[in-house]
C-alpha positions as CSV (number, residue, x, y, z in Angstrom):
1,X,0.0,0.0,0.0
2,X,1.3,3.7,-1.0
3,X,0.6,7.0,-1.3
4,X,-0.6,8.8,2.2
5,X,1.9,11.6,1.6
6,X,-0.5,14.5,0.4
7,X,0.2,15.3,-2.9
8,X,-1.2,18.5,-2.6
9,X,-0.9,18.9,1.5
10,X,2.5,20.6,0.6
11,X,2.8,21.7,-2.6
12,X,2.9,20.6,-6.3
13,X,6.7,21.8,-5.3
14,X,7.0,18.9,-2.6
15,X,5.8,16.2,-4.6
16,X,8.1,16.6,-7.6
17,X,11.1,17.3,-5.4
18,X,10.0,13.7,-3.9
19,X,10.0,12.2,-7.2
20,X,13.7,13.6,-7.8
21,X,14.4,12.4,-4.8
22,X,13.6,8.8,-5.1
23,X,15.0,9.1,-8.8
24,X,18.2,9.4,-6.9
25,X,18.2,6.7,-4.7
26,X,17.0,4.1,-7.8
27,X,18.7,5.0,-10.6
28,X,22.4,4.3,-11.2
29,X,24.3,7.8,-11.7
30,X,28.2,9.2,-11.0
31,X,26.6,10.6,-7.5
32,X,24.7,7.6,-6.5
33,X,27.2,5.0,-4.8
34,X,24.0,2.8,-3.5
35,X,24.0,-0.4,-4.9
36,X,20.9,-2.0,-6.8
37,X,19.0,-3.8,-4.1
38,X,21.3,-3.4,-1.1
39,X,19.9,-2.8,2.3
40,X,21.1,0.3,2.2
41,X,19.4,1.5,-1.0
42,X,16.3,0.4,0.7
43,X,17.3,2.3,4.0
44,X,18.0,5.5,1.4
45,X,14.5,5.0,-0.3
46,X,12.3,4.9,2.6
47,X,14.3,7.9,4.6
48,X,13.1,9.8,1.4
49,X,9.9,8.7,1.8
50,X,9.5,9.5,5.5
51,X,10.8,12.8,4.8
52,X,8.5,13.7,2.3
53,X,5.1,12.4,5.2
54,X,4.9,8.7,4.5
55,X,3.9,7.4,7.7
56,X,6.2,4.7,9.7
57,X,6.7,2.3,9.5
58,X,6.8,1.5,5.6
59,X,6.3,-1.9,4.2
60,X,8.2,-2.2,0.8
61,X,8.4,-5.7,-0.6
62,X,11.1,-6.5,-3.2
63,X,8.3,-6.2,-5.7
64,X,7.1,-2.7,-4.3
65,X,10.8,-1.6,-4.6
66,X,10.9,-3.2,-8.0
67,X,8.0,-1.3,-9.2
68,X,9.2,1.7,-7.9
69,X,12.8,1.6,-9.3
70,X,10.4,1.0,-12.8
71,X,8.2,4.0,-12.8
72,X,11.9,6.2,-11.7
73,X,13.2,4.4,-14.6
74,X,10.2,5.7,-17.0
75,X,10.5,9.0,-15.1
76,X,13.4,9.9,-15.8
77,X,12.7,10.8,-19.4
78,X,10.5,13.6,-18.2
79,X,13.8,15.0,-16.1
80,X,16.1,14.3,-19.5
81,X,13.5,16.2,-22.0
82,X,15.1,18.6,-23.7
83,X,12.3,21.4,-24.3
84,X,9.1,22.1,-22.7
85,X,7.2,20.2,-25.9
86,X,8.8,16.9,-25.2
87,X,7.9,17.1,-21.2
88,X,4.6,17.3,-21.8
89,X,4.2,14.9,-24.2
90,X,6.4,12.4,-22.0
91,X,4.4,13.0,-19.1
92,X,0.8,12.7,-21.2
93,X,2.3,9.3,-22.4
94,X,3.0,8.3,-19.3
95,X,-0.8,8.9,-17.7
96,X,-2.3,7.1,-20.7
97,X,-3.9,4.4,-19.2
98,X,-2.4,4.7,-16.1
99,X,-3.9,7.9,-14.2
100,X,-7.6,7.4,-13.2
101,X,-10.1,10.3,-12.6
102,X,-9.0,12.3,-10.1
103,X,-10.3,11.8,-6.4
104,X,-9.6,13.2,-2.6
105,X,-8.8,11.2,0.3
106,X,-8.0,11.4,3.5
107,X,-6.8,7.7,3.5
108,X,-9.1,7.3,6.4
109,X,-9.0,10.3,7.9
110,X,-5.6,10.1,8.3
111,X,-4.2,12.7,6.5
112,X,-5.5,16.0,5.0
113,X,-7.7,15.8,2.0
114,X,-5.6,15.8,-1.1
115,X,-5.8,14.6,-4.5
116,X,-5.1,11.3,-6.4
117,X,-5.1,9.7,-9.7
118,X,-3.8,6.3,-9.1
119,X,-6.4,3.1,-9.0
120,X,-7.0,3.0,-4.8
121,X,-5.6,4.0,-1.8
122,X,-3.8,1.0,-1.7
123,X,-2.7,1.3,-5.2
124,X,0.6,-0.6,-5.7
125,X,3.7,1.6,-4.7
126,X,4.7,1.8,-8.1
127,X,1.4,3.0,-9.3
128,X,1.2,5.4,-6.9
129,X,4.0,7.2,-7.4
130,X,4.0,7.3,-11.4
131,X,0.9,8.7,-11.6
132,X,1.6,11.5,-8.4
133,X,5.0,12.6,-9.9
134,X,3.6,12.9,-13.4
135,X,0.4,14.8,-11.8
136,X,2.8,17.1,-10.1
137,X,5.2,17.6,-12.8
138,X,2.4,18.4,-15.1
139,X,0.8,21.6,-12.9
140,X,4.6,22.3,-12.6
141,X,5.1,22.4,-16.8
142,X,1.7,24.1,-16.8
143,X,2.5,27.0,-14.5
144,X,6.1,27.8,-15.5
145,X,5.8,26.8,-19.3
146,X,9.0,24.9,-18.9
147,X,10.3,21.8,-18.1
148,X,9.5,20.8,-14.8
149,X,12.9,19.4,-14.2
150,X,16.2,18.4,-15.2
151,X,19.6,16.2,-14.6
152,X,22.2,17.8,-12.9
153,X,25.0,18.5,-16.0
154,X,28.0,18.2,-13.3
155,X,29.5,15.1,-14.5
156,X,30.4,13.9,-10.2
157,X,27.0,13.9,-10.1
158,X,23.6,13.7,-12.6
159,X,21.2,14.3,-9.5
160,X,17.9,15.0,-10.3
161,X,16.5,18.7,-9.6
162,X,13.2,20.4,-10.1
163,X,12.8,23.9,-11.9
164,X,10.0,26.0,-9.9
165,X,11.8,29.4,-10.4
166,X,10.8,32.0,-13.0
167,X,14.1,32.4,-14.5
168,X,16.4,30.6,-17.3
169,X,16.6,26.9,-16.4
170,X,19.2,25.5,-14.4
171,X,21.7,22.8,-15.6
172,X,23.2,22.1,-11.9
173,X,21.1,20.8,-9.1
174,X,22.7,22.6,-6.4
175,X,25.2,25.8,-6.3
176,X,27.5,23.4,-5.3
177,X,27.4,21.3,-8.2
178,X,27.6,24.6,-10.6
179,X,30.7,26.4,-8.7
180,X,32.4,23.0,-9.0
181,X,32.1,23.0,-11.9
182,X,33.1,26.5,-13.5
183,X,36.3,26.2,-11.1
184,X,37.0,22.6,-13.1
185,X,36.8,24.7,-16.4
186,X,38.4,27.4,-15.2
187,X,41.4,25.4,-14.1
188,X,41.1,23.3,-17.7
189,X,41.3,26.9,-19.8
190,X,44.2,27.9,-17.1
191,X,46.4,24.9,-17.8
192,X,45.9,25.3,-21.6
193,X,46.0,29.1,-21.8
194,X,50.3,29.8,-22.3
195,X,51.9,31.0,-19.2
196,X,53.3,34.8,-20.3
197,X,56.2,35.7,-19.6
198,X,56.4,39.2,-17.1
């Protein structure tokens, strides 16, 4: 059983950054040193979960992770598309025959009211958090006009982000990542630039 984190309790925001965040755990990338399956990659996954208001203790099978570590994998085109056109059809693909009408729940008046398109409140984990992140990354496309997110271009690390701001879109997920690496190319043009003599 999945899904009693509100998708929109928080925000739109909260629920893509969730879906970025489990992309990271379950997908293989320069930054992500878990290994597939590993104990640890489990520990990672729920500690995302918990984070973003699933309640404990969480039940994930080995077929609930597998299903999850699936829809990240389809996911992930959304976060590679390059322009705004390809997002959205990606994501419309993706809830094709997988999004039902939308409903509210409380999931027994445990949570707040908040919206749903998977099958049930105890949709498959998998399920659930397909058709959330695409529900979420849509309103985000829709508001900003852009893609709702992206893949960190730092080679040390290809974490994915989420745009929300107004401005140009970013290529780095964190200012970290970005000041990294313009002192990398800096360096690189130093070393190849001649040294002058005084």
């Amino acid at each position: 059983m999945a899904g009693n984190s509100a998708f929109l309790g928080g925000s739109v925001h909260d629920a893509a950054q969730r879906a970025a965040d489990i992309l990271a755990v379950l997908l293989p990338r320069a930054g992500n040193l878990l290994t597939t399956g590993s104990p640890a990659e489990r520990d990672a996954l729920v500690d995302v979960l918990l984070a973003h208001g699933e309640p404990s203790p969480l039940e994930i099978s080995p077929a609930g992770l597998e299903s999850l570590r699936r829809a990240a994998s389809e996911l992930r085109a959304v976060f590679t598309a390059p322009d705004v056109a390809a997002a959205a059809y990606l994501i419309n693909e993706l809830l094709a025959g997988r999004a039902h009408p939308p409903r509210l729940t409380t999931h027994g008046e445990a949570s707040g009211w908040h919206l749903h398109v998977d099958s049930s409140d105890d949709a498959p984990w998998g399920e659930w958090f397909l058709t959330s992140s695409c529900l979420a990354l849509a309103v985000l496309l829709a508001e900003r006009q852009a893609p709702p997110g992206g893949i960190c271009a730092s080679a040390a690390c290809g974490r994915p982000f989420v745009n929300v701001g107004r401005g140009s879109t970013r290529r780095y997920c964190s200012v970290a990542c970005g000041t990294r690496e313009r002192v990398t190319a800096h360096r690189e043009a130093s070393r190849r630039s001649p040294v002058k003599d005084p």
